[in-house]
Each structure stands twice: as structure tokens, then as C-alpha cells.
N, C-alpha and C positions, 0 to 999 in steps of 0.2 A: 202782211202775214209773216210771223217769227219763223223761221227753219229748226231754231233750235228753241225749246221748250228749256226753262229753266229746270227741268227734273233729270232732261235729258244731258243738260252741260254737268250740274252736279253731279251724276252718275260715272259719264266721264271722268271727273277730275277726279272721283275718289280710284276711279279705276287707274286712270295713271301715277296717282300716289302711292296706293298697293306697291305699283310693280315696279316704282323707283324705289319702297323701304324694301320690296323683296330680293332686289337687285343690289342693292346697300349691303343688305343682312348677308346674300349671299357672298359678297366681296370680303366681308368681316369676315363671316366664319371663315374664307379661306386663308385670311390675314394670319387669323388666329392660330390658325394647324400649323403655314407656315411657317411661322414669328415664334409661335408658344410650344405648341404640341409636338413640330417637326424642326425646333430650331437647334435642337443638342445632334437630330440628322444633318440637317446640312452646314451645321460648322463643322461636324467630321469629314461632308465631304469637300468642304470649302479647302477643311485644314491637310486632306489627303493630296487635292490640287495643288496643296502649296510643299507642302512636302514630302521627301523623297524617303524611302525606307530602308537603313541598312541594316539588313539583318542580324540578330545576336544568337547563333543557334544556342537551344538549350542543352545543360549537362545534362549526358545520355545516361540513364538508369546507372547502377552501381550493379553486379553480375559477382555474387559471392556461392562459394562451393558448400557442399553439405554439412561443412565444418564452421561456416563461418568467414573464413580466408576469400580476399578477397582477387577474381579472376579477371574483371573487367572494370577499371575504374573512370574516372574526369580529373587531369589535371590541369592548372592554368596553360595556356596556348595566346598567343597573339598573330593578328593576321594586318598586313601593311596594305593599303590603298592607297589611289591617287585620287584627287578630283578634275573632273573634265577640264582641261585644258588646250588651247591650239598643238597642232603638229609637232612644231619643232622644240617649245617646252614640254609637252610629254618626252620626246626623246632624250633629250638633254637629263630631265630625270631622271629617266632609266639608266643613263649614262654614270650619270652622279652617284646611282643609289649602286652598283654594279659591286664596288669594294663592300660595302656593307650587306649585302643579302645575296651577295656569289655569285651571282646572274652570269649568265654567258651569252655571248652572242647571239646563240640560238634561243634563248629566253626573251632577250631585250627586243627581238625580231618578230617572236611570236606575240610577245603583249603589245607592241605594235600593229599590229593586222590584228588582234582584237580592238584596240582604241579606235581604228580608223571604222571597223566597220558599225560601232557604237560611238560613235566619238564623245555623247551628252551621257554617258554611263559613268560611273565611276569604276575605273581598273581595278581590279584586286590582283595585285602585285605578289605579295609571298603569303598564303595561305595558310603557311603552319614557321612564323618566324621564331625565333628563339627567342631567349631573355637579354642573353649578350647583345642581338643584333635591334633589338629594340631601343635598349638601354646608350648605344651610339648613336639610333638614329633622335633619341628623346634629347640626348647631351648638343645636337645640332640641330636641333627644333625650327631656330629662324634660316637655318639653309635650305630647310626643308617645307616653305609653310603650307605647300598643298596636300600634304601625306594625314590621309585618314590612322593612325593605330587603335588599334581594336583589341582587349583581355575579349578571349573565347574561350571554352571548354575543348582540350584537347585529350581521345581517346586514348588509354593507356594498359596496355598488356603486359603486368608483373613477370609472367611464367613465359614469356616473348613465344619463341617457334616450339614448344611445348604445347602450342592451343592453337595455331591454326586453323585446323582444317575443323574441330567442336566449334570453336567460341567464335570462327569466320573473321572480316573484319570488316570496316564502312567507307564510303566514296562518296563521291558526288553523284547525285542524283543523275539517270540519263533522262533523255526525252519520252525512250520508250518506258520507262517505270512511271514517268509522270503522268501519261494515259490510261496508267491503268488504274480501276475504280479506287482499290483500298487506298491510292495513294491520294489522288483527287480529292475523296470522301473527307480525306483527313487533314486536307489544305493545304499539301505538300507543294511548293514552287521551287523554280530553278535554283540553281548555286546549294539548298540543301543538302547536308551528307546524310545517306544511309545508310545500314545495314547492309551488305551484300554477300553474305555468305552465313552459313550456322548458325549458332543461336541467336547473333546483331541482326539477322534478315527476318528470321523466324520471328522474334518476337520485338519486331523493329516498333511497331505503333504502341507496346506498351514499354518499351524502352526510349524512344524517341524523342520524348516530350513533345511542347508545343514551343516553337522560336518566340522571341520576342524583337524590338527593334529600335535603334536610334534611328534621328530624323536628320536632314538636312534641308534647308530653305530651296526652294526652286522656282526659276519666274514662270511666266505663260508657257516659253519654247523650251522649258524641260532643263535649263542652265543652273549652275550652283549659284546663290546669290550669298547666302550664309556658308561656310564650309565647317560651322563647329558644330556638330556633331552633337548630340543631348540636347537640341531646342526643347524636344517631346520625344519622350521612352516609354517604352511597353517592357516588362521585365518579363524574360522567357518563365517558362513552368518546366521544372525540372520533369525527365521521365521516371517510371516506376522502376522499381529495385526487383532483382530476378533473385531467387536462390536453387542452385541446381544440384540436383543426386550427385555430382561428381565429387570424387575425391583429389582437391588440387596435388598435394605431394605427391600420392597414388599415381596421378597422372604427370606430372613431372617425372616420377621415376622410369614409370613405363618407355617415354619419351629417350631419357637419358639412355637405358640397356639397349634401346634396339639397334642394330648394327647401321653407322651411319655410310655405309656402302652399298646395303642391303633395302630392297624394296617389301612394302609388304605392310603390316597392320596387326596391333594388338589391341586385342576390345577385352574389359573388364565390366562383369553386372553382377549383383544383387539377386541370388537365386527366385522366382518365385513373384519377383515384384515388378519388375519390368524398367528399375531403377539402373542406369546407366552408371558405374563408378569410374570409369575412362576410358578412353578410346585416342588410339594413336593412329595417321597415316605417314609411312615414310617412302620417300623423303616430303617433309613439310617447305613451311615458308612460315616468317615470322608477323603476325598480324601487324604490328608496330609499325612497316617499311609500308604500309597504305596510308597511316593518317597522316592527313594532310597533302593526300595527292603520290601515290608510287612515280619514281621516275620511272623515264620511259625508258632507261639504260637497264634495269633492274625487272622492269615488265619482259623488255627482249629478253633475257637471259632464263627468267623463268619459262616464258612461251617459248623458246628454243631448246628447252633440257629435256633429252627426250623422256629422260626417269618422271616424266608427265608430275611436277612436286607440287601443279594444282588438284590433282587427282585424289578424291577423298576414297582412299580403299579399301576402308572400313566400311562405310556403306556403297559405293559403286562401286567397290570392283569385285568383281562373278570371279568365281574361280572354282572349278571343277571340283567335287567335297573329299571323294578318294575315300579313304578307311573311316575318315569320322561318320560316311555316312551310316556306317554298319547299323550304328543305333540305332537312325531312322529304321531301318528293315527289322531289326530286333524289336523295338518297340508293335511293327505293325505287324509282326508275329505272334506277339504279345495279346494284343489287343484283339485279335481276330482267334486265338486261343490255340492255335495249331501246334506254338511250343510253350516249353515253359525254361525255370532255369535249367531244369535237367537234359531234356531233351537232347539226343545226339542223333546224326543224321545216317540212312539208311547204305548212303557213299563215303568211305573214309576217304579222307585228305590222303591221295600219293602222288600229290604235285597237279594236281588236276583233276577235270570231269568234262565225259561227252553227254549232253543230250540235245536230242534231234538236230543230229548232224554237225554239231558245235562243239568243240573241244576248247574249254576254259580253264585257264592255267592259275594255279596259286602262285602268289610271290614267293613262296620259297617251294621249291626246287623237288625236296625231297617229300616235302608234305609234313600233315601236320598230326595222320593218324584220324583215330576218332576222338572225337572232342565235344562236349557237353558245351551249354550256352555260354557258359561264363569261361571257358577256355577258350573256345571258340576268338568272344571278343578280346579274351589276353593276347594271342597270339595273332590277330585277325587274320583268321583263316578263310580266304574266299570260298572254296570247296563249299566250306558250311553254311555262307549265307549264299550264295548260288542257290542253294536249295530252298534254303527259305523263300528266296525268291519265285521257286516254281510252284514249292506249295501255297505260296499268297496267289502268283500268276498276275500278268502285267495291268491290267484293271485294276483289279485290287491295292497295289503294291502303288500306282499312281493316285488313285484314290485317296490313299493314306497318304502320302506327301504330298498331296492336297490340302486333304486338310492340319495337315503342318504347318501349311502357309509358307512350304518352297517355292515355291510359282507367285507370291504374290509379297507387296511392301510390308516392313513389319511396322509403318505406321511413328517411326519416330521421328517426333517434334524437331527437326533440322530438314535443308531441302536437300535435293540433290540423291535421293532413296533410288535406288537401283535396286528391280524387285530380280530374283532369283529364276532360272529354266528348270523349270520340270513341265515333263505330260501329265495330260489332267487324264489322260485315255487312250485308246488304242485309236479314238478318232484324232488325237493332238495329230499323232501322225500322220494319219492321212489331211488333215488340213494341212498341215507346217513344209511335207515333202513329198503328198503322193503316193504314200504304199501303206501297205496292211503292214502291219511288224511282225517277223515271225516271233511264235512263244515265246523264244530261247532269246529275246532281246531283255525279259528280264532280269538275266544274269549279270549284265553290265551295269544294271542300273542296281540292282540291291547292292553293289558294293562300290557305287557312288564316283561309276564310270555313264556314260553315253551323254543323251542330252539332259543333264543335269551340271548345273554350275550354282554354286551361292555364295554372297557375302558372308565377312567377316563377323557384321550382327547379325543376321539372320543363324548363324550357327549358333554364334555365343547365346539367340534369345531360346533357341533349340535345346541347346542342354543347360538354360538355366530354368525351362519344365522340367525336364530330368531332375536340376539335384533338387529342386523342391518337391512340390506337393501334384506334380505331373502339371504344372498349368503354368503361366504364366502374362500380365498383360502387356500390351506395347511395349515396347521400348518407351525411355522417353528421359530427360535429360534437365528438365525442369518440374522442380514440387509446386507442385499449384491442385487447387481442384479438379477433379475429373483425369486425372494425369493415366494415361495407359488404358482409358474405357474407348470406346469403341473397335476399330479393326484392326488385325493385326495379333491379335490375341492367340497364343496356342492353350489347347485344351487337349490333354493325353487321356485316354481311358484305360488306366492303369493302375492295379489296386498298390499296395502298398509291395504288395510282396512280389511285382512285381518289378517296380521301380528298385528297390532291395536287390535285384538279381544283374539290371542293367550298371550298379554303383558297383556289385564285386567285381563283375566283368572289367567294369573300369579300373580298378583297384588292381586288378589281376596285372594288365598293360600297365603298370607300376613297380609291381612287386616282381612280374617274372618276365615279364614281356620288353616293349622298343621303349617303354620310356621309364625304367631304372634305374637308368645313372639321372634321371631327375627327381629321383626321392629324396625327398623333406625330413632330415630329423624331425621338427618336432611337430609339424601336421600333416594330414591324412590327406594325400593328393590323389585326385582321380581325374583318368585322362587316356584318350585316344588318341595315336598318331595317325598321321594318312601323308601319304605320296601321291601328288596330283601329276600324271604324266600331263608335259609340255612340247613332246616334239615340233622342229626339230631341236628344242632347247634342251637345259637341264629343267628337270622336276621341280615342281613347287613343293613348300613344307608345310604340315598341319599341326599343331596341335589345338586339340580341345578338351578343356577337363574343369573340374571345379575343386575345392580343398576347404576346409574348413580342421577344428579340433576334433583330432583322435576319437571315436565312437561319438562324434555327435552331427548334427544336420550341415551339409559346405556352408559356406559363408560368401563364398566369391567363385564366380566361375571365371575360366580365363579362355579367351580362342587367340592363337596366334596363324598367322601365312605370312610366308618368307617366299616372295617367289625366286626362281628358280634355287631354293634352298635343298639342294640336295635329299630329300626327303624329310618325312615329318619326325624322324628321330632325332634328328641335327637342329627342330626347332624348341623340342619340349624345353631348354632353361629358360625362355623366354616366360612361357604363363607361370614356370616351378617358380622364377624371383619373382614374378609380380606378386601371387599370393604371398608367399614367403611373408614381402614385405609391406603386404596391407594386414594380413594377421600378425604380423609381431609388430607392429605401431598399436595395433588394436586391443591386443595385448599387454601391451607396454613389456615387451621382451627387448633387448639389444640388436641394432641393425644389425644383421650379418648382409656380407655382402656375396658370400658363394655359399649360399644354401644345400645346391646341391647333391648328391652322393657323387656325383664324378668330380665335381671343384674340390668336396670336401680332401677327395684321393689327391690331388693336383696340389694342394694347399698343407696337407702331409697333417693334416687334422684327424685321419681315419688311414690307418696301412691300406698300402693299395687290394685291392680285391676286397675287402671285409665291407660289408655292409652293417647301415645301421640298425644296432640291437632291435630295432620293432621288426625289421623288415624277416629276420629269424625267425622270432619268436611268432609270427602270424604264421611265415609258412610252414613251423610247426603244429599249429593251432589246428 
């Protein structure tokens, strides 16, 4: 009897032939993925195992001003490495290289306890080398045969400590910026330099480029077997080019006048538009002493200076607003209709006013009389907006510097924005301290005393709705699409004739008032001082105004703070030359360098006392 039936073995065998071609085919096809389809994958990773990556960062954007000029550039840089070596030929190098690249003790110790705790790394020695110091270590090539040199793009700041605290400046990457998403997302790794401050941080990934890299051969255990450098390169991708609202000379000059003794901050904008033309913080630092690594003798000295010269005080620092805020109040008098330009109040100025139990004193002494709107802010007569204040009433009056946007960022494209103190309500108060506020606590505030403190842009973006069309959006410091849309935006509701009333008032504080001796021959400056008390110090100084050509729309608004500057009368020549001298470039009129009616007296260009022919002839007008 057969067991197996000849149908049954042929069945079999075709079935085992199946499933050796399907096993076959299977084998192929995966021959084929890996060999064919997968083979350009893994000779990259073959060729990543075998080699090691030194980075080439890429040349960072090019960063030019409104004009064109250029604010942030890429020049050549070279950076010196070693390759892994034993202990005591590392040392020996460092020893060696010590005349050629300065090193001092304290250098050749620390890149030591770096090599020991990587020892299969390759050291990077002088990060930002010169051309001289290259060029001796090139000329002694075979003394040297394990030194990587490397051409790199090194960061360059024409306008040096003119630009600090706007233009920021870049470092090496920490650990904590490396966790966080945008920078991961964007395949940032270690040793990278960044952006760290103002517009290099702000628009670091569109300035940044993408790095590129030469190679070096390496065995299994990670050792150099090759040490030349360009086996295999990847060419970096240069970053994108910035162009920004600033005015470089503008901002250089601004730079130059402000007293280098003196603390404090002048901002320059573009009525209406939200276009930054410069901003100064003093005392600065010079972007240039970061690339390629700040020393640590020059880091202590700035973190020790109490004049805080990392402190950007154009946008961080809060400073009580004093007389410039009158406007604010005048505006939301305005706006709510209770006055107009004529208006004069039911209490004349004789040095003061009681209500409900409060006795508010005028700055000057004797008083100021009855006074219509626009004298009112000539002379800034507290009396007068005191009242304004009680006929708005403290709701109201916070309400409206609400939506000013005191209390909140004004949204410009740099970090570091410190939003401004105001009450939003009579509840601010009871959240913030616990008590109801009596009525009479609006007097202090309409005339831009209590808790109210604001930046240097946030004023400057303040009355650049004023000298325009009542509106204005963001701040913002870079032209690009969408520039100044979203938050941050003020909107005044103010017709024309009333904006017209808030400009003579300002004109008035020029013509008759504390800032006089900062009149402008030959254009029409408007401006309000303020005294920011600082007990137990001296007073901070304000101005804030804007200027443009005689009977036509400002052109430039200016806010200066001088702290402890004696009052805001002692700061007004500070915005008078700034405009001064972005209207007569703009112009193409002759630099003068003392613009104003009191330099003009001092400089024996105008007899002392006589003012200039316009400043007559309107207040006989």
C-alpha cells in the first residue's frame, strides 16, 4: 500500500517550490530597496559614521536702514581648532600657540578641562582669530600640523555703541534656547551663534541662515584618521536681508548729543505710521565687543556698572509721565466732550485747589489765573487739568488710558517690551492694594502723577496719534508686510479740530512757555515738558513733542527722559537737535549744530534776549 499517492507528492513539491520563489522574491525585493532604492540612504549614513562635521556657520542677513546704509553686516572672521590629541601634546600646543593668539594662563587651563572632559572632540581654540594671527600661524604650518583654520563670516556693527540696545547682538547658543521649539524646529545645535538681544533675536531665523559643513574622516571609536578638512562640504545658505524704518545718521546723531554722564533715552518716529526712525538707551555698550565671545573681564564690568548699560530704557524703563501726561487728560476731555479749545475752568489757578478734603498744589506758586485749553497746556497748569480730571471722574479718566494702551505693550518687533502702569478702574485698586480710592485720587493722575509710569516709546507712540491723523499702529522697526497690524495700535477719537487745539497748546509750550529757549528757526516745534518727581533723588526730565515745516503736518515726533535731569525744561534741546537735524538732511538745508534759541544766544548768532523773527510775528498773529 503507497502512503503517498503520486498527486499527493506532486502537490507538495509544487507547494514547496511556491514558497522557496516567494521567499527568493522576497529576499530580492528587499536586496533591491536596500542596494537600489535605499542605497544613496545609507551611504549617507555609512558616510555620516565615517565622518565627523565642522560646522561653517552661514553669513547672517545683511540689516540696512530706511535709506539704504548699511547697519548690520558679514565680514571674513577666522576661527583656530585643534584636533584630538593625547594630554600632553594638547598642552604643549596650547603652550606653543600662546605668543600667537594671546592665551593666558587662564585660557590654556580652561581649554584644558574642556579637551579632558571630550577628549575625541576637536577643541576650538580662538573663535573669532584675526588675519594677522592666522597669517603667522599659516607661515608655520608644519609646527603646527594638527590646527584646524577655518574663513567664517564674522558679525560687524559700522555705527559700533550707536546700536546696541535697537540692532542687539549674537552669542553662542545656550542649552536652554536649544530646547526651546523655534530653535529645535529649525535644526539649531550646539556651538551655533545667535541673535540675543533686538532685532538679531527678533528676527534671528530669518536672519540666521541655514550652517553648512566641512568633514573630517573618523574611525569606529570616534578618533581623527584624516585631519584635512573638505573630504565632503555642504555650502551654508546665506540668511535673508532685513531693511528697517530707521534712520542710521538720525540715529547716530541722536546717540552722539545725549550726555555721556547722563542716563535716560531718546526715541524718534514717523507721525501716524508706527515707523520707528531711532531710539537711543544711555548709557549703551557696543554690539561689536560680543562677536566672537564677550570677555569675561568686560561682561564683569558691564554687570557691575550700576548705571545698569544693559538696560534698554527706551522700551523697559517705566518712568512716571509727569506734565506730558496732560495730553492724555486733554485728549480724554476731548473725546468725552466736556471741553473744548476754549473751555476754562470754574476754579482759577492761585497756586492751588481743595476738593473733598484735598488741597492740590500748582507748580508754580503764585498760580496761573484763568486759563482756556490751550494756555492751560502752555503753561501746564495743574489747577486746570485737576478739574478736568473730576469732571471725567476716576472710571472714566482710567478707562481712557486704557484704551491708550498705557497699561498695556505697544507691540514692537524687538524683545524685551515693558508694558506701562495705569488703572484700568476703581476695582485696579482694590485688586492691586485693598481699598476703594477716594474721588479726589483723580487729580494726581490727570496730571500724570500716582500709579502711572510709562516708557519712552509708549509716549513717543502716544503723541505720534497726536501729530498725525489721531491714530497710529505698532511700533515696529522693520518694513516688511503686515508691519504694525495687530495689537498695540492707538486710535484717538478726535475730529480734526480737535487735534488742531491739542498742537497749539503744544506750540503754545514753545512760544511762551518752559520750552522756549528750544525754538527752531526754521521749523515749527511742538512739545511738552514734564518733571517726574523721584524722591529721595533729583527729578527726572521729559520732553515730548513733534516738528515738522512751518504751517504743514510734523514729520517727526521726538520723546526724550533724562533721569534725574532736573526737570523737563533742561531736557527739551535734546528732541529740538534731533528734529532739527533729520529735517535739515531731509531738506537738504546746512547742518547746524545749535539749533536752538538759547544756543543761538550763547553762540552770539541772535542778541541775547531777542527771539526768532517767527516766534513775534505769531504772537502777534
Amino acid at each position: 500500500m503507497r502512503l503517498f499517492q503520486p498527486e499527493t507528492r506532486q502537490n507538495r513539491a509544487l507547494g514547496a517550490t511556491f514558497f522557496i520563489a516567494f521567499a527568493i522574491s522576497v529576499l530580492l525585493m528587499a536586496f533591491y530597496s536596500v542596494q537600489v532604492l535605499g542605497g544613496e540612504q545609507y551611504e549617507v549614513r555609512s558616510e555620516e559614521n565615517r565622518l565627523r562635521p565642522i560646522p561653517i556657520p552661514a553669513p547672517r542677513g545683511t540689516i540696512y536702514d530706511r535709506n539704504g546704509e548699511i547697519v548690520a553686516t558679514s565680514i571674513p572672521g577666522f576661527t583656530v581648532s585643534a584636533l584630538p590629541a593625547a594630554e600632553e601634546t594638547m598642552q604643549r600646543t596650547l603652550e606653543d600657540l600662546v605668543p600667537f593668539l594671546g592665551l593666558s594662563d587662564q585660557d590654556v587651563a580652561r581649554l584644558m578641562q574642556q579637551r579632558n572632559r571630550r577628549p575625541n572632540d576637536i577643541l576650538e581654540i580662538a573663535p573669532d582669530a584675526t588675519f594677522s594671527q592666522v597669517s603667522a600661524l599659516e607661515e608655520r604650518r608644519s609646527a603646527f600640523p594638527n590646527l584646524i583654520i577655518l574663513e567664517r563670516p564674522k558679525r560687524y556693527y559700522p555705527a559700533g555703541p550707536a546700536l546696541g540696545h535697537l540692532i542687539g547682538y549674537v552669542s553662542e547658543i545656550t542649552r536652554e534656547q536649544l530646547a526651546l521649539p523655534r530653535y529645535q524646529e529649525a535644526g539649531y545645535r550646539q556651538g551655533r551663534w545667535i541673535g540675543q538681544a533686538g532685532i538679531e533675536q527678533q528676527y534671528e531665523l530669518q536672519l540666521g541662515g541655514e550652517d553648512g559643513a566641512s568633514f573630517v574622516e573618523v574611525d569606529a571609536m570616534g578618533r581623527v584618521v584624516n585631519p584635512n578638512p573638505g573630504v565632503r562640504a555642504l555650502d551654508p545658505r546665506p540668511g535673508q536681508d532685513l531693511h528697517l524704518t530707521m534712520d542710521l545718521e538720525l540715529q547716530k546723531y541722536m546717540h552722539e548729543i545725549f550726555p555721556d554722564t547722563m542716563k535716560g533715552a531718546l526715541v524718534a518716529m514717523a507721525p501716524s505710521t508706527g515707523e520707528v526712525l531711532g531710539m537711543v538707551s544711555n548709557p549703551g555698550y557696543d554690539p561689536n565687543d560680543f562677536v566672537g565671545g564677550i570677555s569675561a573681564r568686560l561682561w564683569r564690568v558691564l554687570s557691575a556698572d550700576d548705571r545698569n548699560p544693559m538696560l534698554h530704557r527706551a522700551i523697559a524703563g517705566a518712568y512716571p509721565p509727569a506734565s506730558t501726561w496732560k495730553l492724555a487728560t486733554a485728549a480724554a476731555g476731548l473725546e468725552a466732550g466736556i471741553i473744548d479749545r476754549n473751555s476754562r475752568m470754574p476754579i482759577s489757578c492761585v497756586g492751588g485747589m481743595s476738593y473733598q478734603g484735598r488741597y492740590a498744589r500748582c507748580w508754580l506758586a503764585r498760580g496761573h489765573g484763568s486759563t482756556n485749553l490751550i494756555q492751560a497746556i502752555g503753561v501746564s497748569c495743574n489747577v486746570y487739568f485737576y478739574q478736568v480730571g473730576i469732571r471725567l471722574g476716576l472710571n472714566n479718566l482710567a478707562e481712557a488710558g486704557t484704551r491708550m494702551g498705557m497699561n498695556t505693550l505697544s507691540g514692537i518687533d524687538i524683545p524685551g517690551e515693558r508694558a506701562g502702569t495705569f488703572p484700568t478702574g476703581v476695582g485696579w485698586y482694590q485688586q492691586r492694594w485693598g481699598y476703594v480710592p477716594p474721588n479726589n485720587e483723580v487729580m494726581s493722575l490727570s496730571i500724570g502723577q500716582g500709579p502711572n509710569s510709562q516708557t519712552p516709546l509708549r509716549t513717543a507712540h502716544y503723541y505720534s496719534a497726536i501729530a498725525g491723523n489721531g491714530s497710529a499702529p505698532a511700533p515696529h522697526l522693520v518694513r516688511r508686510e503686515g508691519a504694525g497690524e495687530g495689537e498695540g495700535a492707538i486710535s484717538l477719537d478726535l475730529s480734526e479740530e480737535d487735534l488742531r487745539a491739542l498742537w497749539d497748546g503744544l506750540e503754545d509750550v514753545v512760544l511762551n512757555g518752559t520750552a522756549r529757549l528750544a525754538a527752531l528757526e526754521r521749523w515749527a516745534l511742538y512739545g511738552k515738558t514734564g518733571t517726574a518727581q523721584n524722591p529721595p533723588h533729583e527729578a527726572h526730565g521729559w520732553f515730548a513733542g513733534f516738528a515738522g515745516p512751518r504751517g504743514e503736518p510734523p514729520e517727526i515726533v521726538v520723546v526724550a527722559i533724562v533721569e534725574h535731569g532736573l526737570g523737563g525744561s533742561n531736557t527739551y534741546l535734546l528732541p529740538a537737535k534731533t528734529a532739527n537735524f533729520y529735517l535739515d538732511r531731509k531738506y537738504g538745508h546746512p547742518f547746524d549744530p545749535r539749533p536752538g534759541l538759547i544756543e543761538a544766544w550763547d553762540a552770539g548768532r541772535l542778541p541775547w534776549g531777542v527771539e526768532w523773527p517767527w516766534m513775534r510775528e505769531r504772537r502777534r498773529g
